[in-house]
C-alpha positions as CSV (number, residue, x, y, z in Angstrom):
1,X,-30.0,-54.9,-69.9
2,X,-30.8,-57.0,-67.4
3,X,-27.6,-59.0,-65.0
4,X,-28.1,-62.8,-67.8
5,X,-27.9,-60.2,-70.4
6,X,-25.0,-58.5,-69.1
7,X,-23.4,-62.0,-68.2
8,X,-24.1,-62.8,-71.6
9,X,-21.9,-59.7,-73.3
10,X,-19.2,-60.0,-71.0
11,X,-18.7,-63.8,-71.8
12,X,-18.6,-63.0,-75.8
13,X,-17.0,-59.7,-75.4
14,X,-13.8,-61.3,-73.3
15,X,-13.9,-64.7,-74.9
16,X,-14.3,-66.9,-72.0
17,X,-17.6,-68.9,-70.3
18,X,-20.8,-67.8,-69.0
19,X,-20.0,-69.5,-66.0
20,X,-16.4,-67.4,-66.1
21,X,-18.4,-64.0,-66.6
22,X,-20.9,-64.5,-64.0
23,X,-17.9,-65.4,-61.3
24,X,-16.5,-62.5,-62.6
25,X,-19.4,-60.0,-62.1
26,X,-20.3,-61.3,-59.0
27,X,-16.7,-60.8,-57.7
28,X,-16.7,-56.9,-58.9
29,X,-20.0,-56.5,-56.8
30,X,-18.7,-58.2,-54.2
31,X,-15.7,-56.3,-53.6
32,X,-17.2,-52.6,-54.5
33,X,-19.7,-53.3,-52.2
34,X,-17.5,-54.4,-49.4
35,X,-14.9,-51.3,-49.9
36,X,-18.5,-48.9,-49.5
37,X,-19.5,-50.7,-46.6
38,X,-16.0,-49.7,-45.2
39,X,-16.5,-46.1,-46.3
40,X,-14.0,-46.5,-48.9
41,X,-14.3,-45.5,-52.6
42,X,-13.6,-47.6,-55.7
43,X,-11.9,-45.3,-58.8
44,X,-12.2,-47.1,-62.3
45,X,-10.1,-44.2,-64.5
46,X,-12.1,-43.0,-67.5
47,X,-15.4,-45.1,-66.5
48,X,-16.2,-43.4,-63.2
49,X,-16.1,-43.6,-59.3
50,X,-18.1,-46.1,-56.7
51,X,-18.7,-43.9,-53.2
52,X,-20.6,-43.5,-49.9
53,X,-22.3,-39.9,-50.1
54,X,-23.5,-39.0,-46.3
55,X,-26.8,-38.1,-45.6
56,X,-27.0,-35.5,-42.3
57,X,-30.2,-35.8,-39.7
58,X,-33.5,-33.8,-40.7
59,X,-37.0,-33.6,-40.2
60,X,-39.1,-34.1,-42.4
61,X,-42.8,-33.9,-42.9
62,X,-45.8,-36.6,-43.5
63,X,-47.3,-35.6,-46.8
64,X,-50.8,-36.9,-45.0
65,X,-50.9,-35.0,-42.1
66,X,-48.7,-32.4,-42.2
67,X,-46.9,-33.4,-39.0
68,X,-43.0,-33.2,-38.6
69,X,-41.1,-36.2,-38.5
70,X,-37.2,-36.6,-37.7
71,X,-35.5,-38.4,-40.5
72,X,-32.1,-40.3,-39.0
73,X,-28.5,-39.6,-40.9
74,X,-27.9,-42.2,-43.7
75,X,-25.4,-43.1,-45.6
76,X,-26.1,-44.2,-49.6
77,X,-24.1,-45.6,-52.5
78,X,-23.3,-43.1,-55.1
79,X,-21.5,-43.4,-58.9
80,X,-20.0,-40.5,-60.4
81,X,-19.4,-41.3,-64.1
82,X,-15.8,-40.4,-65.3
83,X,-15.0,-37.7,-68.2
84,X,-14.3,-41.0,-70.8
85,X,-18.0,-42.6,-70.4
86,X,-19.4,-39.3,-70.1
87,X,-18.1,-38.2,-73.5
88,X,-19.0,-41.7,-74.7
89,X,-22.4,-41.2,-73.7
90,X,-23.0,-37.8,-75.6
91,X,-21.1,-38.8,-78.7
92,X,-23.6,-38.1,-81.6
């Protein structure tokens, strides 16, 4: 499902406009984003968890010559699905 699609379900799903649903989506992405730019976490109960998962310093290597390379500390989005939408999921 692609983001027109999804538009598209949340619109009939919740009975209001395209237009409505996309301002909505965009809002939700918006503000998640923004709370894991702060290092913040966003908890939705029973669908899952939005967080910032650290990534220490390393070295790495370069697959073509072999030679060691330092790889700088990250930081990455991360979801962690909640018990509800996991269950969900693996309903037969």
């Amino acid at each position: 499902m692609n983001k027109t699609e999804l538009v598209a379900a949340m619109a009939d799903q919740a009975g209001i406009s395209k237009k409505d649903a996309e301002k909505a989506l965009k809002a939700f992405t918006d503000v998640v984003s923004e709370e894991l730019k702060n290092d913040g976490k966003v908890q939705l109960v029973g669908f899952g968890t939005f967080e910032v998962s650290k990534r220490s310093a390393r070295e790495g290597r370069n697959p073509q010559t072999g030679e060691v390379m330092p790889i700088a500390a990250s930081k990455a989005p991360k979801f962690k699905a909640g018990k509800a939408l996991k269950d969900l999921v693996n309903e037969e």
